[in-house]
N, C-alpha and C positions, 0 to 999 in steps of 0.2 A: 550449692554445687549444681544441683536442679535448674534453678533461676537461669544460675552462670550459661548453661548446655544448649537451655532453652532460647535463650538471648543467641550463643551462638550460631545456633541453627536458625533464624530469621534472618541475622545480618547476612550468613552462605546465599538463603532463598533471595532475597533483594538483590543481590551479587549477580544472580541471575538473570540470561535472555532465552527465558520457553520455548516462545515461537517467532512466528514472523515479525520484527519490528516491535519488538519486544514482549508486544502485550495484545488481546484481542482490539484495543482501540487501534493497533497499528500506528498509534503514533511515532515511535522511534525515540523515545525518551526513558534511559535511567537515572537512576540518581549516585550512581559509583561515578566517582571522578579516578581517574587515571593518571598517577604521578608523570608526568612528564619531566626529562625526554623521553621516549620508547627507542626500542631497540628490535631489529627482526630476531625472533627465537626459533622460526620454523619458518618452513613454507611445503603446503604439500601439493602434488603436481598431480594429477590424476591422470590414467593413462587415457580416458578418454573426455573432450571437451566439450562443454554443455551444448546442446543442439535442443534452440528453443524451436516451441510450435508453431510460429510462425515467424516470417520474415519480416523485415523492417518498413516504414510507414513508407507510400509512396512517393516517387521522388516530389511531384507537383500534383496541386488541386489544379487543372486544367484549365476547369469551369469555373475557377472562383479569379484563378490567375495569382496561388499563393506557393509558395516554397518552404522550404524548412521545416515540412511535416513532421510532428510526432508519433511515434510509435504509439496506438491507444490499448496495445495485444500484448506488451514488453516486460509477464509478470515473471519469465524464468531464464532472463541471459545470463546467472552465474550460479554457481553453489552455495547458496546462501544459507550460514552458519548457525544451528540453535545451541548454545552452549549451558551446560548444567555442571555445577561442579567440577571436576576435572575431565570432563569428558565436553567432547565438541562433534555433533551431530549433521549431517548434508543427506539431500535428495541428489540423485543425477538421473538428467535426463538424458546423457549420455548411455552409460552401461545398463541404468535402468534398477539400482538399488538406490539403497540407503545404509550408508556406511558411517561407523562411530570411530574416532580416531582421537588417542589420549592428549589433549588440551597440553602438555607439558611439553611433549614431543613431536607431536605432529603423526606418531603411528598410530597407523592402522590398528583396532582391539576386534571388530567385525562389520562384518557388511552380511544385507541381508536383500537378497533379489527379488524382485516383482516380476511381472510378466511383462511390460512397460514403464515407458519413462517415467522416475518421480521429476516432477516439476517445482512444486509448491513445499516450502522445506519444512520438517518434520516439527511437530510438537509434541512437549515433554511434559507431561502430568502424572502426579503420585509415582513414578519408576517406570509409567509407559511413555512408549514413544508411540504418535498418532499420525500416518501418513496417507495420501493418495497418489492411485498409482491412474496410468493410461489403459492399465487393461482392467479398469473399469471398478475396482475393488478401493476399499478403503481397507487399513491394516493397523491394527493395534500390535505394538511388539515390547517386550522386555529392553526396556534400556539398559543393563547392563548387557546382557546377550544377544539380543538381536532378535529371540524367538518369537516365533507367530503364538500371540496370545488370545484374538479373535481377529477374523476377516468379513467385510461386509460387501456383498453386489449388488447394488438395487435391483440390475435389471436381470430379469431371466434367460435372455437371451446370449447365447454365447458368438455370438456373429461377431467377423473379426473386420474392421478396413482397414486401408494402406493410409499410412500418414508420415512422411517423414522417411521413406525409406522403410519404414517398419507396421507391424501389424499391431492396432491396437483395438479397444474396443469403441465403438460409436457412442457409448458413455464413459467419457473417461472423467477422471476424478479428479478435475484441474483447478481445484478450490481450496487443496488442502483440506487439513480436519482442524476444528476451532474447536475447543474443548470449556464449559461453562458447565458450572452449577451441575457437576457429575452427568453430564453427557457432552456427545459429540456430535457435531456437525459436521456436513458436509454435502455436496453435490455431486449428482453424474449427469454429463453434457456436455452439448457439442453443437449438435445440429437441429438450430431451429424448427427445422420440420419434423422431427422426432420428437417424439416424449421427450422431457430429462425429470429427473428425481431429486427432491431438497428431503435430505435423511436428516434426523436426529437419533440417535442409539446408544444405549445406553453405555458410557466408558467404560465401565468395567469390565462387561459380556459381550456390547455389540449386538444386544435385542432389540429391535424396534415396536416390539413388546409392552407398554405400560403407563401410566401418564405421562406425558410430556414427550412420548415419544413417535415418530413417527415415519412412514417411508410417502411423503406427498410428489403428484406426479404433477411438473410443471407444463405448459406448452407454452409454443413459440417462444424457447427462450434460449440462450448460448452462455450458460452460467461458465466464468472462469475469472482465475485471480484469485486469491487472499479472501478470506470471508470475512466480517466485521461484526460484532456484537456491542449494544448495550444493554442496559437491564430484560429490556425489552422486544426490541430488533435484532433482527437477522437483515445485514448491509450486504449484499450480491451482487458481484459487478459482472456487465457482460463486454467488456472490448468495446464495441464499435458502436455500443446501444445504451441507452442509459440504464445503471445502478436502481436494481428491484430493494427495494423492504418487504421482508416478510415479517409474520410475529413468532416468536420464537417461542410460544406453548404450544402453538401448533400448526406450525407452518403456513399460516393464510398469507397470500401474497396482499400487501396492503396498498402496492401502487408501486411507479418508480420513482425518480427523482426526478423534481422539475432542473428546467436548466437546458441546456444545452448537451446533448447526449457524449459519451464517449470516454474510454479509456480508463485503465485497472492498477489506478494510482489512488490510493484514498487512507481516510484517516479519521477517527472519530475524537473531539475535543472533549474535553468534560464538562464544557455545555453545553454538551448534545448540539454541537454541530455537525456535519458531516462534509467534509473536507473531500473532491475527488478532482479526476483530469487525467491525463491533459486530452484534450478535446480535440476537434478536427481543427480545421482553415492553421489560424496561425500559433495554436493553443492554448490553455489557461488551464486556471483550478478555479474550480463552483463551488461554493460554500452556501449550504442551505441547509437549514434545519432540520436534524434529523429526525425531528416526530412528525411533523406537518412536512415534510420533503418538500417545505419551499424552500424556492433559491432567494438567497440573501443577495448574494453578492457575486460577482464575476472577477478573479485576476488575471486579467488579459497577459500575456507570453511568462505567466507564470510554471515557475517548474516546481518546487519544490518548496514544504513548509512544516514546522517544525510548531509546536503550541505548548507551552512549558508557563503553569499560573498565567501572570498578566500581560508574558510578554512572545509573540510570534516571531519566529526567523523565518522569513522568507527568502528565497532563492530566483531570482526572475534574472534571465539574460546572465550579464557575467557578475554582475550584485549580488551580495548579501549584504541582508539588512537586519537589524533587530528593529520590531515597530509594537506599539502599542494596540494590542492584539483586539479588545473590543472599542477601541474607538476607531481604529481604521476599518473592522468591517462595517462600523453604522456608518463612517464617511461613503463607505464605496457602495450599501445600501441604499443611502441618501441618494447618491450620483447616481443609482440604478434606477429610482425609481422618477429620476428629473427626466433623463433619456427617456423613459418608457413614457412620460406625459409628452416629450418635446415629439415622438414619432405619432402619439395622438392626437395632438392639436395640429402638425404637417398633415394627417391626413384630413381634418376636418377643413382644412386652409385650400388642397386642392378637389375636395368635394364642394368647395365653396363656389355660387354662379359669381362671376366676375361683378355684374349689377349690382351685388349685395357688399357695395363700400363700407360700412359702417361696422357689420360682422368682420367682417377681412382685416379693420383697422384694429379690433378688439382682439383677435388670432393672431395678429402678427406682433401687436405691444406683449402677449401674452407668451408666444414663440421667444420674443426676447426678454422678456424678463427667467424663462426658465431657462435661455445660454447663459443668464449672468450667474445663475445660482448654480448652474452645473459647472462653469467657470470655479466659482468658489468653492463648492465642495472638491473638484478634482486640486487645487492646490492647498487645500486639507488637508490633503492626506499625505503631505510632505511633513506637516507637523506633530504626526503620530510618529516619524521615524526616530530613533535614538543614534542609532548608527548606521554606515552604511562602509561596506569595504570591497573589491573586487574579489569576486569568485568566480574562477572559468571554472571550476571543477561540477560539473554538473549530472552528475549521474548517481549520486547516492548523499542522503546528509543524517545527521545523527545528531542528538543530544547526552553528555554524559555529566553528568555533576554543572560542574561549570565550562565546560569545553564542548564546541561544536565541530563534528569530523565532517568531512565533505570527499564524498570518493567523483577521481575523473581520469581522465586520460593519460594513463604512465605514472599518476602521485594519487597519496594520500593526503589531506592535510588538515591542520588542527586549528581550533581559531580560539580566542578566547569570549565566550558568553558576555559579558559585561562590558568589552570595548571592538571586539571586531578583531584585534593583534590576532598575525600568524605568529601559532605559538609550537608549534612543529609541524612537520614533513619526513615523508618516505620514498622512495621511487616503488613503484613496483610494474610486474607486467600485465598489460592487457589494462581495458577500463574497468575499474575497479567501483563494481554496482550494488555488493552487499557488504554491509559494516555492519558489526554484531562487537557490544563491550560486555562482557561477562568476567567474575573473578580475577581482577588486575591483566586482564588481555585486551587486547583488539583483534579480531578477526576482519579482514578483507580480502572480500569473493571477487576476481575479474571474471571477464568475458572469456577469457582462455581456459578457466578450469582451476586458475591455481587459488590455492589460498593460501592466506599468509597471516600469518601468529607475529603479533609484536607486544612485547610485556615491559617491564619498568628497567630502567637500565642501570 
């Protein structure tokens, strides 16, 4: 009966979505499938609508002459869902709490207020819930109740600015709390020109007290988004700037990521890749190794990606594709590293004096032989693809057992993993950017504030 209880309770915990995108890697992958069809069971409306910290990317690169910019600042447009058991969890940075509302019915059980906007949505470890707030605090609280268990501020200053209409603090906690190996993490920051703080503190008390723990002061840096962990790293993204690594015994900043700077989209594989984007001009995702922070590879107008064993679902333009996840990056590594020879030998070609035929002829057979091989590896990488099927839905994608969800404009929709088939749909309101599958539901966060419970029908 022991055995039996014991079994039960791991199968609940796998059931489970903690924190953001499931897990510290942020990848977006569980392994509960969802009997399909679903059916709406709820939906709860909140009286006020998310009002993120910043507005939307500019319309045009002016100076580059590019359009259809990415947002690289986009980590909190909906209420996005951590679900534990029967209970289902949200920050708002609207009213400025964090409120637990029963998974079955959609009511409200309690909300618990901050001094500012939660952004970064709550994480659930051992019965606490772990959140940051705007005015400047991180907060451990009782999941069933709501109560303040411990509070943490880095900074000692209690100095307030205007942001948003409202008052918050010049360190605000826009990182969420990342919870590992019996502590928590998290950041306060903002403004580069300021101090900001990379804390670790102990989850249970909230001491920054002991080994492994610490209150490190960082400069020139605009820490915000989602934080990332592997064994070893601490992953920080800053918006507009590239993604810092720190070590995560004791906070030393190890470097940032090579690459192209930008944007608080990312993802760690389990082989330590580190997956982020989307980037300025016309946008991508940069995959580069997450111990050495080199960049591997570039997905030019890539949106979204998903890394489940051997095989990636990529989301570029209105495609989805299922591709063979490490032979397309060595193809698109390959491809990286021909361009990066073909702009070295163009520049040796025009530092070349015109008199010097013979070099010039050796440069320019050499120029062409690396368009022929960059020719070939770019249609390469068509033969890593297994499938490919239209997807405009482009603002949130998921993995559940064998089923890929993909949130966008007025729908949700369900695809099948193994062939691409649309294997349901939903309508709902507003674009719908956070998908969370816990305990036989689907949770989906729009832009509007609402969210919406669909279970097996």
């Amino acid at each position: 009966m022991v055995a039996l209880l014991l079994g039960m309770s791991a199968n609940a915990r796998a059931a489970d979505w903690p924190t953001y995108m499931h897990d510290n890697l942020r990848g977006g992958v569980t392994e509960e499938q969802l009997q399909l069809p679903l059916k709406q069971t709820w939906v709860h409306r909140p009286a006020v609508a998310p009002q993120p910290a910043w507005t939307g990317p500019a319309k045009w690169d002016a100076y580059a002459g590019v359009k259809g910019l990415r947002s690289m600042r986009d980590f909190d447009p909906a209420f996005y869902v951590t679900a534990v058991g029967d209970a289902g969890y949200f920050g708002s940075s609207g009213d400025d709490a964090v409120h637990c509302l029963d998974a079955s019915t959609g009511a409200e059980r309690w909300s618990f207020f901050s001094d500012g906007p939660v952004r970064v949505p709550p994480t659930w470890h051992a019965g606490k819930l772990y959140v940051g707030s705007d005015d400047g605090r991180a907060y451990c609280l009782d999941a069933r109740s709501g109560v303040v268990l411990w509070k943490h501020k880095p900074s000692a200053s209690d100095r307030l600015i205007a942001s948003n209409g409202k008052l918050i603090s010049p360190w605000p906690v826009r990182t969420g709390v990342l919870v590992q190996d019996g502590k928590a993490y998290f950041a306060a920051s903002l403004l580069p020109w300021e101090e900001s703080y990379l804390c670790a503190v102990d989850a249970a008390t909230g001491s920054d007290s002991g080994e492994g723990l610490y209150q490190a002061v960082c400069a020139s840096v605009t820490l915000q988004g989602a934080m990332l962990a592997s064994v070893t790293n601490l992953y920080v993204l800053q918006g507009r700037s590239a993604p810092l690594v720190y070590r995560r015994a004791d906070g030393k900043l190890l470097g940032p990521v090579s690459g192209p700077a930008g944007g608080v989209y990312a993802l760690l594989t389990k082989d330590a890749e580190f997956i982020h984007g989307h980037g300025s001009k016309t946008g991508w995702l940069s995959v580069a190794q997450g111990e050495t922070r080199d960049q591997l590879a570039a997905l030019s107008g890539a949106n979204r990606l998903i890394v489940s064993g051997a095989t990636a679902y990529l989301q570029k333009g209105d495609d989805l594709s299922a591709l063979d996840h490490a032979r397309y990056v060595a193809t698109l590594a390959q491809a990286k590293t021909l361009a990066d020879q073909q702009t070295a030998t163009r520049k040796q070609l025009d530092g070349l004096p015109k008199e010097n035929a013979d070099e010039r002829e050796k440069l320019e057979a050499e120029l062409k032989r690396l368009q022929d091989e960059s020719a070939k590896a770019q249609s390469a990488t068509a033969d890593c693809c297994r499938w490919t099927v239209k997807c405009p839905h482009q603002h949130a994608l998921i993995l559940a057992g064998e089923t890929l969800f993909a949130g966008g404009d007025g729908r949700v929709v369900a695809f099948s993993a193994s062939d691409g088939q649309t294997v349901w749909s939903a309508p709902v309101d507003g674009q719908a950017h956070g998908l969370t599958v816990a305990n036989g539901r689907l949770f989906v966060s729009t832009d509007i504030g609402a969210i919406y419970c669909f279970g097996g029908a």
